[in-house]
BAMI-374672 format. One line per 5 residues: their letters; for each residue x, y, z of N, C-alpha, C. Coordinates in steps of 0.05 Angstrom, whole numbers, plus 5000, padded with zeros to 4 digits. Layout:
BEGIN
A	X Y Z X Y Z X Y Z  ...;
//
This chain:
BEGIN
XXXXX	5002 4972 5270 5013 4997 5279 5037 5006 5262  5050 4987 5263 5074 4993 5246 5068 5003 5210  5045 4985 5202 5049 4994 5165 5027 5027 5171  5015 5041 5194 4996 5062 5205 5025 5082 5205  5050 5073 5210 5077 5097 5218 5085 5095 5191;
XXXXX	5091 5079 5187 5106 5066 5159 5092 5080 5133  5076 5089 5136 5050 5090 5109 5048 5133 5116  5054 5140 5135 5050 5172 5140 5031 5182 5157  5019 5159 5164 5004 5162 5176 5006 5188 5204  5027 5182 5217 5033 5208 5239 5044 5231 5225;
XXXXX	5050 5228 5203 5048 5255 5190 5025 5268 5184  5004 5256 5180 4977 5263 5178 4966 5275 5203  4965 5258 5221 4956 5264 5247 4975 5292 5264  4999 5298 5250 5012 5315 5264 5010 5347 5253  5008 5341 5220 5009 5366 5194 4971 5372 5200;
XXXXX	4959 5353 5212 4930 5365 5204 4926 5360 5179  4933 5345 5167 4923 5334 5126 4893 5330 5129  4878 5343 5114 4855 5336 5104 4851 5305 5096  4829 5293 5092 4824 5268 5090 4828 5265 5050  4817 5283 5044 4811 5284 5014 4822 5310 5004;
XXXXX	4816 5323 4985 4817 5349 4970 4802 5349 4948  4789 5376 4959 4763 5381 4942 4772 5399 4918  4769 5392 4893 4770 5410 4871 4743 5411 4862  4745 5426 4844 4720 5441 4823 4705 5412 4807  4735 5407 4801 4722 5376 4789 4714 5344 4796;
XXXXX	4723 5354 4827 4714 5326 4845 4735 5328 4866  4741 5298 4878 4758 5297 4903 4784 5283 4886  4799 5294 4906 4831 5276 4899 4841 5276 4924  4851 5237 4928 4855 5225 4943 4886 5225 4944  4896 5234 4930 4931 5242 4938 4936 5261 4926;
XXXXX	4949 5273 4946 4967 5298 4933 4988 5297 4915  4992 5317 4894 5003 5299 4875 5036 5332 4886  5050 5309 4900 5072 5327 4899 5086 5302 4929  5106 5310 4924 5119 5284 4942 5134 5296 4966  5118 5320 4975 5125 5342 4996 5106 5339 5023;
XXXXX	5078 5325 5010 5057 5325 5025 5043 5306 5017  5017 5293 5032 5001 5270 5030 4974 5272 5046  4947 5260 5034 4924 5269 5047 4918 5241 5061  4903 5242 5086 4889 5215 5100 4890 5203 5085  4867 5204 5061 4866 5173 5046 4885 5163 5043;
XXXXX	4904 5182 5025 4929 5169 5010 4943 5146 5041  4947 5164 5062 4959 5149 5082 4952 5117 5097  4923 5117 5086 4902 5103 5090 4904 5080 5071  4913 5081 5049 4915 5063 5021 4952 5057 5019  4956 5067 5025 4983 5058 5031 4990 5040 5057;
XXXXX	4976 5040 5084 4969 5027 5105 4966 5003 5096  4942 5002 5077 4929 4969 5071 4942 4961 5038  4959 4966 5032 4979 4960 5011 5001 4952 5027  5013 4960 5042 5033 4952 5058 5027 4929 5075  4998 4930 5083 4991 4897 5096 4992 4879 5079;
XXXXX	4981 4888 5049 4970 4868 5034 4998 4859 5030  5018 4872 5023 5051 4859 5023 5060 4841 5039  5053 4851 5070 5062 4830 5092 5043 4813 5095  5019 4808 5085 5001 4783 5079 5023 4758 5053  5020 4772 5039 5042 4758 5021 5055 4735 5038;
XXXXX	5083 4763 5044 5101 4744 5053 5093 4729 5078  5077 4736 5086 5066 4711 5108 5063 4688 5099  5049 4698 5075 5041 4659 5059 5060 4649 5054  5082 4670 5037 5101 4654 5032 5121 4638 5057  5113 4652 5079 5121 4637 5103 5119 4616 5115;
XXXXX	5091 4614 5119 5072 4596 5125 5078 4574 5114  5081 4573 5073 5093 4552 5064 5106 4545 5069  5125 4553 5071 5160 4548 5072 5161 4529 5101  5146 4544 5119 5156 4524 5145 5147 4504 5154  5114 4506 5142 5095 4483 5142 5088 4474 5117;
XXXXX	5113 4444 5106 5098 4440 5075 5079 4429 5072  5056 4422 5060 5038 4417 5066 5039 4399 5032  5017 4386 5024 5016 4366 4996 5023 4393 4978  5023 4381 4953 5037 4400 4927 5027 4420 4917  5001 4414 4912 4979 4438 4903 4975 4457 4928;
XXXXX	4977 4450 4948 4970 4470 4968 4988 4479 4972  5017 4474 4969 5039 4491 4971 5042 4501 4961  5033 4497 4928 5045 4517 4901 5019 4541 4908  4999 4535 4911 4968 4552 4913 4984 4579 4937  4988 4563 4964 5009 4593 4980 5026 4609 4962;
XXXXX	5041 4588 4958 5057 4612 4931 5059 4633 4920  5037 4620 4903 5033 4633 4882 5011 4657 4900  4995 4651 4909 4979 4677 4925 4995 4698 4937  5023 4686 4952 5039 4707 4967 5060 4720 4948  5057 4716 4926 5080 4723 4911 5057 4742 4887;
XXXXX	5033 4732 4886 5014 4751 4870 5004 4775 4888  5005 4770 4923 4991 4799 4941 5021 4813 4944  5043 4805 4941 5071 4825 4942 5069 4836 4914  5072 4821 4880 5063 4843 4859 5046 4862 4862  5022 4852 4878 5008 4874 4873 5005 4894 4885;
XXXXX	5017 4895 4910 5034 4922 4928 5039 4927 4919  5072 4912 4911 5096 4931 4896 5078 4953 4868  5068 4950 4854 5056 4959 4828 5037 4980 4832  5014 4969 4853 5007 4987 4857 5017 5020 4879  5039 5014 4898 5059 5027 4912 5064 5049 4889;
XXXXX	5071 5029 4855 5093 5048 4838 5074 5068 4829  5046 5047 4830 5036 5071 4805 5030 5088 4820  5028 5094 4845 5010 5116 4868 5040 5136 4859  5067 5128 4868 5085 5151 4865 5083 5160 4844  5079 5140 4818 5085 5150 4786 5065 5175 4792;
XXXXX	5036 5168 4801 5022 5187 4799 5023 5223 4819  5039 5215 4832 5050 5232 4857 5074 5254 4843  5088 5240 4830 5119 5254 4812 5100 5269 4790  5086 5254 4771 5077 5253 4740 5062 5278 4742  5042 5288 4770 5024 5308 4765 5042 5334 4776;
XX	5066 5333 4793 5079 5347 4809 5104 5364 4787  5111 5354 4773 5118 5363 4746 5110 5390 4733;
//
C-alpha cells in the first residue's frame, strides 16, 4: 500500500491519468514532464520501489540471522544488487522524464 501512495499512484486515481498515451508513433508509458504521470509509469515505479524494499529486506534478513559464509555473502550481494537496480533504474525513468520535458 504504501510503495501504491509513494509511487503516485492516488494521483492517478484522483487526476483521472490515462493508463498509457497514445501517439502517432506508438504508446508512451511516461509522461515526459515532471508535472504529470500516466498509470503505468505509477505502476513501474510501485514495483521498483518493492524491488528496493526486497533488497533491504535481504540485507536484513542477513544481518539478523547469520547464517554459513556463502549464504550470507549470496543475501548480500542480492540485496545490495535489487537496491542498485531501483536506484538506476528510478534515475533513468526521471533522466527520461526531465530530458524529453526540455
Amino acid at each position: 500500500m504504501t510503495a501504491a501512495l509513494l509511487s503516485g499512484g492516488l494521483f492517478c486515481l484522483v487526476m483521472g491519468a490515462p493508463p498509457v498515451i497514445t501517439t502517432p508513433r506508438g504508446f508512451i508509458f511516461y509522461y515526459p514532464g515532471v508535472d504529470y504521470q500516466t498509470g503505468a509509469e505509477a505502476f513501474i515505479v510501485a514495483l521498483l520501489t518493492l524491488m528496493g524494499v526486497a533488497g533491504l529486506i535481504a540485507i536484513h534478513h542477513n544481518a539478523s540471522k547469520p547464517q554459513s559464509e556463502g549464504r550470507s555473502l549470496a543475501f548480500t550481494l542480492l540485496g545490495l544488487f535489487l537496491i542498485l537496480m531501483c536506484v538506476l533504474a528510478l534515475a533513468w525513468l526521471i533522466y527520461l522524464k526531465i530530458l524529453f520535458y526540455i
